[in-house]
C-alpha positions as a printed NumPy array, in Angstrom:
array([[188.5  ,  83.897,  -0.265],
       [185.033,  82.806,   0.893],
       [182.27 ,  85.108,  -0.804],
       [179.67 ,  86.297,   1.288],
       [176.988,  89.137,   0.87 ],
       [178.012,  92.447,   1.618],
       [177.135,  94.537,   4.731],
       [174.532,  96.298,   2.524],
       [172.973,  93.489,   0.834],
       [172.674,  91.552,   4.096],
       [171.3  ,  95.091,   5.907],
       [168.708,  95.101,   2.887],
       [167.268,  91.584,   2.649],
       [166.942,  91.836,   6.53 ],
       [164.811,  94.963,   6.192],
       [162.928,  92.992,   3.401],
       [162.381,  90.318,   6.096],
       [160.811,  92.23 ,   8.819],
       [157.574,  93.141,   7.002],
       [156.971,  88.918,   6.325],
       [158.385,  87.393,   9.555],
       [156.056,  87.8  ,  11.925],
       [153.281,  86.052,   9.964],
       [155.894,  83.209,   9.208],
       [157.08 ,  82.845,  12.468],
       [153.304,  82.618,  13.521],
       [152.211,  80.25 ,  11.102],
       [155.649,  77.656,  12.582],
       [154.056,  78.116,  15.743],
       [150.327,  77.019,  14.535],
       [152.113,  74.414,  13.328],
       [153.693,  72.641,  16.273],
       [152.222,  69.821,  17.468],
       [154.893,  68.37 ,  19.967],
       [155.869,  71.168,  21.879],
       [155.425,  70.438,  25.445],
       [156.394,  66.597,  25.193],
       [159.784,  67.276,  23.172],
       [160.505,  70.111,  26.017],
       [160.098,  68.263,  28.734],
       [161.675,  64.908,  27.887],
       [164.539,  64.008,  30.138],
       [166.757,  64.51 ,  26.846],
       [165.793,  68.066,  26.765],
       [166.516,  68.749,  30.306],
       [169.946,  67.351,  29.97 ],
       [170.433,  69.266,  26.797],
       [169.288,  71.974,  28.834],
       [171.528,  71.675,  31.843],
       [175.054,  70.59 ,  29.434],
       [174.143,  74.117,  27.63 ],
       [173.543,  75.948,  30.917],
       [177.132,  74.293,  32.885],
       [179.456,  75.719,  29.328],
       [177.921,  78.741,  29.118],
       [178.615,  79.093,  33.046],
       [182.194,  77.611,  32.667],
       [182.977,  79.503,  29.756],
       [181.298,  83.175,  31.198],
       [179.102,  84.235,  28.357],
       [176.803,  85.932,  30.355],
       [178.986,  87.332,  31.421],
       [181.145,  88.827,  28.776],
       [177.488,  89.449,  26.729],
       [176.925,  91.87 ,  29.902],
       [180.003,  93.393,  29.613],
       [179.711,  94.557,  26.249],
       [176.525,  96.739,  26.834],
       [176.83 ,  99.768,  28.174],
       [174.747, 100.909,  31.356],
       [172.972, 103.969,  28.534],
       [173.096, 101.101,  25.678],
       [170.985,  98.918,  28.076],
       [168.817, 101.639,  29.446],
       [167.692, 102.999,  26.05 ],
       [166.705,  99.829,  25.155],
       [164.884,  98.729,  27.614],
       [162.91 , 102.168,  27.58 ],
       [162.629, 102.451,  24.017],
       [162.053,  98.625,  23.434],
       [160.737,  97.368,  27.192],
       [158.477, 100.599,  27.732],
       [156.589, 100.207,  24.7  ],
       [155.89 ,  96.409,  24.85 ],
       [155.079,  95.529,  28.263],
       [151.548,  96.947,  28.096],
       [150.632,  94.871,  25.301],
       [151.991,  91.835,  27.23 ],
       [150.713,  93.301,  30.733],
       [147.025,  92.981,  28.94 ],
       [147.952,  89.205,  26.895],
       [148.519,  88.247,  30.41 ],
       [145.956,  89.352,  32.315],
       [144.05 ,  86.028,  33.088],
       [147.261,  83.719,  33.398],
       [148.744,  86.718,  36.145],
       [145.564,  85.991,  38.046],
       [145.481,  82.339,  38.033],
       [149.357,  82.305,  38.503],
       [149.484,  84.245,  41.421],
       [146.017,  82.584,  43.025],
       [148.172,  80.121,  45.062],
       [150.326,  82.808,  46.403],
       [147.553,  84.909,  47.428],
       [145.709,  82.407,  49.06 ],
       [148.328,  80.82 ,  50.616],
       [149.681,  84.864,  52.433],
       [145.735,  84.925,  53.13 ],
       [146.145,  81.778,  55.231],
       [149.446,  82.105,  57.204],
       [148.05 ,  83.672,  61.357],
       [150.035,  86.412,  62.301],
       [150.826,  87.296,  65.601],
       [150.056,  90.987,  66.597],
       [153.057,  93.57 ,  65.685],
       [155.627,  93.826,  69.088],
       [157.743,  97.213,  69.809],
       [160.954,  95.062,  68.539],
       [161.405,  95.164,  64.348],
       [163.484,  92.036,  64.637],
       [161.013,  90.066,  66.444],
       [158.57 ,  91.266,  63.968],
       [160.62 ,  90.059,  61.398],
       [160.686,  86.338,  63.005],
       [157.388,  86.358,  63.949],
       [155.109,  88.205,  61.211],
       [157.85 ,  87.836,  57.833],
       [159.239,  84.852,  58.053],
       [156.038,  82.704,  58.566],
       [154.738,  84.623,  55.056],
       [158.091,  84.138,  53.487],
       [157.872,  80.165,  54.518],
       [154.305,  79.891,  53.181],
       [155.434,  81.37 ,  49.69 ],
       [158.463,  79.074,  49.426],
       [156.592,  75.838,  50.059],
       [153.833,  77.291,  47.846],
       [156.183,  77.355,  44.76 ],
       [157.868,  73.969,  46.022],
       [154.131,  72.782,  45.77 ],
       [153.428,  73.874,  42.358],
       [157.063,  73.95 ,  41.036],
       [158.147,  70.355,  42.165]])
């Protein structure tokens, strides 16, 4: 028989945990150096990709979807999402703006042609063009 904690001492020392994590976790971070270069070697990337095909093959996602429930997922991302996003919303503010620069100014460039009577024309000639100009705006900044 293999010994492992029980449910209660493993509930417990995770409890204990949460109060000195964060500043742990925080202090790895400051610590990193390498980041960037180890994440995007070509060894990563292949790592990456190997990872992505099993979990694909094998249907994790999935089966990990399958085993929350539509209420399970909702309260969660209410209870959870709803009060986190703000904070992030406000972290983000400056990167959102020069993120989304290229996007704006590339919509702001595309001509469009005046509106006709016929939706579907106006969808060829007045989407489409915008559409195209985002696309080849993320190809351009994306690779």
């Amino acid at each position: 028989m293999v010994k492992i904690k029980s449910s209660a001492e493993i509930a417990k020392k995770w409890e204990d945990a949460i109060g000195r994590v964060p500043a742990a976790y925080k202090s790895g971070v400051g610590r990193t150096t390498d980041w960037a270069e180890k994440a995007s070697s070509n060894e990563a990337e292949d790592l990456w990709k190997q990872k992505i095909d099993e979990a694909a093959a094998a249907k994790r996602r999935q089966r990990a979807v399958s085993a929350v429930s539509n209420e399970e997922w909702k309260g969660a991302a209410m209870d959870k999402g709803a009060a986190r996003i703000g904070a992030g919303m406000s972290a983000a503010k400056g990167k959102r703006t020069s993120n989304f620069e290229p996007y704006r100014s590339a919509i702001e460039g595309v001509s469009l042609p005046a509106k006709s009577a016929d939706p579907m024309a106006n969808i060829d000639a007045r989407v489409k063009p915008i559409v195209s100009a985002l696309v080849e705006t993320k190809k351009g900044i994306k690779g």
